[in-house]
N, C-alpha and C positions, 0 to 999 in steps of 0.2 A: 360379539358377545363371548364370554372368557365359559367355559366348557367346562363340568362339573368332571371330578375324577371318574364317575363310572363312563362318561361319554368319550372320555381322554382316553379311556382303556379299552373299550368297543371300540374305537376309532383305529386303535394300533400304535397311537401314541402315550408315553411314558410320562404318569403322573410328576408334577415336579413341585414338590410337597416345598415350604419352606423351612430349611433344618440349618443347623449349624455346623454341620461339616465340614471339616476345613480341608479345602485340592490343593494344594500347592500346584500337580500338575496333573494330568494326566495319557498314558500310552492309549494310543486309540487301540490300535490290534495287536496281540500277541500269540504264539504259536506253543511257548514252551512253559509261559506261567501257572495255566493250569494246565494238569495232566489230561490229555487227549480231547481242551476244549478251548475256542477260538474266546479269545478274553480283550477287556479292558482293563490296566492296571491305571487304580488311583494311588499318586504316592502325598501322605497328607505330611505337613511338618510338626514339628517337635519328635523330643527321644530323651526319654530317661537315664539315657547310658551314652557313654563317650567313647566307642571304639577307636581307636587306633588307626583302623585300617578299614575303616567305614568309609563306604564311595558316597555317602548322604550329607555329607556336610554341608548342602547347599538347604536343604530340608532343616538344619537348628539353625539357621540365618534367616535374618528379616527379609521378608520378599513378599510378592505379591502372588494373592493365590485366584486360581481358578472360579470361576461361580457354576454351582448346583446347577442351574440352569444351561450353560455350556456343555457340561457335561451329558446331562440328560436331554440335551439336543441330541447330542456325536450319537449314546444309544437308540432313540429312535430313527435315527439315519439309516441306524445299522440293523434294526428288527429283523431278526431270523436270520442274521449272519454272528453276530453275537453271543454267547452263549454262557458266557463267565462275566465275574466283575472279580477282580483281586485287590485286595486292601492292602496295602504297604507302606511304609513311609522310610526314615521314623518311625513311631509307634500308635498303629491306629488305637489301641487301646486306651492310648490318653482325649480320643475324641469324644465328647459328652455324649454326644447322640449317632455314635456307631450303632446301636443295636438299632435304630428306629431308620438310618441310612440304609443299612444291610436287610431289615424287613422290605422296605418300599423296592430293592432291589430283587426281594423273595419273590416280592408279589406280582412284578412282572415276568416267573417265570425264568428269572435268571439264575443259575447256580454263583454262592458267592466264598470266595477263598480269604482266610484271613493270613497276613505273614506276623509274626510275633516274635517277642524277645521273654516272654513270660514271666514280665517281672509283676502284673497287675492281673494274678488267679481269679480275685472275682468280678472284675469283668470279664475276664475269658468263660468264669463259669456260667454267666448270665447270657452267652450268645450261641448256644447249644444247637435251639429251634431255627436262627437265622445263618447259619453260618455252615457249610457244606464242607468245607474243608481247611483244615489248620496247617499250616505249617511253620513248626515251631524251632527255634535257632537255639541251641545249645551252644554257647561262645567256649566252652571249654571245661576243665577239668573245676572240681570245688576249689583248689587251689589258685587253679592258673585265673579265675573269675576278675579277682579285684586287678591283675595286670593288664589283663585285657582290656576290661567297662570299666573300672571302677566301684564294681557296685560291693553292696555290704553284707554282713552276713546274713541279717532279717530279707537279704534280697534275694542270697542263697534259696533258705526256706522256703520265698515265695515261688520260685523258678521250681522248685522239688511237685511243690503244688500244683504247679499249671500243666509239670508234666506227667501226671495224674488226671487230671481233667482234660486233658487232650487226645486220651483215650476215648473219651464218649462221646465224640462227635463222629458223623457219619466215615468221613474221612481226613487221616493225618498224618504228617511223617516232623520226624527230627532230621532235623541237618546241621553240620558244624561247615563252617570255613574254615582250609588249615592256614592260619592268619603266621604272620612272623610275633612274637611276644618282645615287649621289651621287659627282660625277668631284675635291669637293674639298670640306673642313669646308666645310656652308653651301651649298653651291651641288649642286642635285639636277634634275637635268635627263632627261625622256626618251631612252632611247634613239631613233639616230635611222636612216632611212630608209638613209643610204650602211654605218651600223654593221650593223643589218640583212642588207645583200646580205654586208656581211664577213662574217658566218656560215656563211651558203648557202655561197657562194667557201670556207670553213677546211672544211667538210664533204664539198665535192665533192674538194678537191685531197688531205685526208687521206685519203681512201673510194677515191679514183680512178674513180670514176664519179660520175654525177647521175640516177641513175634513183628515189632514195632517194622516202619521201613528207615534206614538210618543211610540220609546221603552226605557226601563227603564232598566239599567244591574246594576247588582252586582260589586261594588269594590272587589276585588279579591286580598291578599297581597303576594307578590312574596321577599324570601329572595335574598337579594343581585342582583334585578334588578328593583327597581324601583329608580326614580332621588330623594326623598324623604325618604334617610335610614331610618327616626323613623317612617315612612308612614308603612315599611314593619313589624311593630310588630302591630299591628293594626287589630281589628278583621275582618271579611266580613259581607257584605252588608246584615243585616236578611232577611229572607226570609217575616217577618213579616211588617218591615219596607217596603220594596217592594209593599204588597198587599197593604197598608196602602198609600204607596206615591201615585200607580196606581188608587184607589179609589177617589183620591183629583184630580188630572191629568185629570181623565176622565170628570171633570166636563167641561174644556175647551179644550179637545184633547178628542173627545168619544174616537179614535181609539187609546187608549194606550194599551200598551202590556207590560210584564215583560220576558226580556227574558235571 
């Protein structure tokens, strides 16, 4: 006999509602996705943006995804080792029923982390109550935007928005990739050090504060997965360039970090 949700959850087992969530796949454990808690990342497909040097390319391809069920097996498996659920993709924001996903994940008791591109502020703003922690990707300078994604200036605006509302959730941080830019056919150049602190500087002046935490990752080149093939012959992110961007950064972000 099929178990009402209250008996599901007195039992110790994880309601498994039926939603429309799309898993392309899912990490069972991870150590460093949330900060200081043992997680499950979901990464869903689709992405409104076409990086470059995006390691997702397999996520805007046709493929077969996971099922809700699967998934909320692996968490009850894991009851009381568990402790995060991270949403990523792609763009979980383009998923219809993220907010009623990440409630049912509330409601077990789990803390849940959204990752974003913050092109889509009012779904970001509508996931305040379910969503414990943001963390939000700033691809770059206002300028460097359209080389990077693609995106457009109404898409600017909205990114200005989200990183406003990203302020009011419990916990959030900004992070940039310092990715290589292609600024013209042929010619692909790292982001650089003065473009860097432009970030920090468009985060602080739109935010109106600098107390924000602002981390700085390594590009990373992956053969045969990123959306950008000549991207993947491409060196990574110096270590030196790093210390150098963080130094400039910290002038309007103190709380920058390299990580």
């Amino acid at each position: 006999m099929k178990k009402s949700p209250k008996e599901l959850k007195e039992s110790g087992n994880f309601y498994q509602p039926e939603l429309k969530m799309q898993i392309r796949n899912f990490l069972k454990e991870s150590f460093i996705n949330y900060p200081d808690k043992i997680s499950s990342v979901v990464f869903v497909p689709g992405c409104n943006l076409r990086c470059s040097a995006c390691h997702a390319r397999h996520l805007l391809e046709p493929g077969k995804n996971k099922t809700e069920e699967e998934f909320f097996k692996y968490l009850n498996s894991r009851k009381g080792w568990i402790e995060a659920v991270v949403l990523c993709g792609g763009e979980p924001n383009l998923q219809p029923d993220l907010a009623e996903f990440a409630r049912r994940l509330k409601s077990e008791g789990l803390l849940v982390k959204l990752d974003t591109n913050g092109i889509n502020p009012e779904v970001l703003s509508g996931l305040n109550s379910v969503v414990d922690y943001v963390a939000m990707d700033v691809k770059g300078t206002r300028e460097l935007y359209a080389q990077i994604t693609g995106v457009s200036k109404s898409d600017l605006n909205a990114i200005e928005k989200s990183m406003k509302i990203v302020q009011n959730f419990p916990a959030y941080e900004f992070r940039t990739t310092v990715v290589p830019v292609e600024r013209e056919p042929g010619k692909i150049e790292c982001m650089t050090v003065p473009e860097i602190a432009g970030i920090a500087r468009w985060i602080r002046e739109t935010t109106g504060n600098n107390f924000h935490r602002y981390y700085l990752q390594p590009f990373v080149p992956k053969k045969g997965g990123l959306i950008n093939h000549e991207f993947e012959e491409l060196p990574e992110t110096t270590p030196q360039l790093l210390k150098e961007a963080k130094l400039a950064a910290i002038t309007y972000l103190p709380n920058t970090l390299i990580r």
